[in-house]
Wavefront OBJ file of the C-alpha trace (Angstrom):
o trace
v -11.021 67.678 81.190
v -14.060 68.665 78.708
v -11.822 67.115 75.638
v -11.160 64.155 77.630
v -15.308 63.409 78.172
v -15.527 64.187 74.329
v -13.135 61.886 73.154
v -14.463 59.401 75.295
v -18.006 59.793 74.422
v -16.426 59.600 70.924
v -14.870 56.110 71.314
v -17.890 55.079 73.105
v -20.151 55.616 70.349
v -17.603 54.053 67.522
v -17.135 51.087 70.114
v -20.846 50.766 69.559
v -20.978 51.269 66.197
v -18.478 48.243 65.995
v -20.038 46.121 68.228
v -23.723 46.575 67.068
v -23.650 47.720 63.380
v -25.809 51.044 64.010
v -25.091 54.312 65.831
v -26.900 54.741 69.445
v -29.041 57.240 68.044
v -30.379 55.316 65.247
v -33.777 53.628 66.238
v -33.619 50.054 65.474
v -36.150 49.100 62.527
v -37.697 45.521 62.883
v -37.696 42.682 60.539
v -40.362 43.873 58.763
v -39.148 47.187 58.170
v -35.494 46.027 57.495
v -37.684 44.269 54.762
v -39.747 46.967 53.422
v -36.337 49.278 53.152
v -34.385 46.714 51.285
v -37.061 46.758 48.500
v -37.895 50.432 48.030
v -34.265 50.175 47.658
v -34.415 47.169 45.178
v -37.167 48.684 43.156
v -35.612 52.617 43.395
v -38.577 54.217 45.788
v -39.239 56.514 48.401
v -40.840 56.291 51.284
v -44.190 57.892 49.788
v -44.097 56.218 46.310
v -47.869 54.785 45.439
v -49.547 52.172 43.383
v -48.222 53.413 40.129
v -44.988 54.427 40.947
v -44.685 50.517 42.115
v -45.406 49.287 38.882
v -44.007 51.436 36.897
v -40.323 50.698 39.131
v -41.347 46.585 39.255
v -42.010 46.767 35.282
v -38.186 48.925 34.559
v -36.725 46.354 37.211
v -38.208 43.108 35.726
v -36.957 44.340 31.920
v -33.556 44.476 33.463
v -33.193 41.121 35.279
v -35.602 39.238 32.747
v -33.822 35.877 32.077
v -34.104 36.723 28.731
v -32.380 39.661 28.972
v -29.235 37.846 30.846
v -30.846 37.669 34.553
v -31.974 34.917 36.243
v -35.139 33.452 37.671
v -34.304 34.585 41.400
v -34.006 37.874 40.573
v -37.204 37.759 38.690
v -38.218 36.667 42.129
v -36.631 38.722 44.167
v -38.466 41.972 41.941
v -41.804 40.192 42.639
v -41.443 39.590 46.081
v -40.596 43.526 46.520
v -43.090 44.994 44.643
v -45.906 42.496 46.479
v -44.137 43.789 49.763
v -44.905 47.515 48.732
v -48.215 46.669 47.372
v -49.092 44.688 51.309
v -47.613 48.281 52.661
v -49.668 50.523 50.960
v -52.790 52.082 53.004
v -56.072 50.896 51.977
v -58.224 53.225 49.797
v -62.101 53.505 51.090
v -64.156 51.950 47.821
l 1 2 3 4 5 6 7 8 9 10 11 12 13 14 15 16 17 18 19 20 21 22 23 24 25 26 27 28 29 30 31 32 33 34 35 36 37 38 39 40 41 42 43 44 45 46 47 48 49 50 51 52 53 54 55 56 57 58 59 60 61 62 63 64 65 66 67 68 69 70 71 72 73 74 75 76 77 78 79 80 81 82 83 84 85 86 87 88 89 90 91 92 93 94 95
């Protein structure tokens, strides 16, 4: 009887997973977060990366994807538009 609620619990959850794209127990982020996650992911970061670390990751990015070096202009973009997303996140230092 107990394997019988596992393996139900078990399909439930992948049933879930199917239907929904995340786990039950994973907390669903919002746009904005889905957002911030893609580019710390873009630019290499963690969570807790500051200022610096954003620059130095947008500046190692943007040498890549330069259209110069064989990118192109949206992923020039795309760089930008993730560091200035990290930048917007960052706390606000007292002057």
């Amino acid at each position: 009887m107990l394997i019988r609620l596992i393996l139900l619990a078990a399909a439930l959850c992948v049933g879930y997973k199917l239907a929904l794209g995340r786990w039950p127990w994973e907390r669903k982020l919002s746009t904005r977060q889905q957002a911030v996650s893609r580019a710390r992911r873009l630019l290499g970061l963690e969570a807790r990366a500051g200022r610096e670390d954003i620059i130095a990751a947008h500046r190692k990015l943007i040498a890549l994807v330069h259209p110069d070096r064989g990118g192109t202009n949206d992923q020039v973009h795309e760089a930008n538009a993730a560091r200035d997303l990290l930048f917007d996140e960052l706390p606000d230092r007292p002057a």
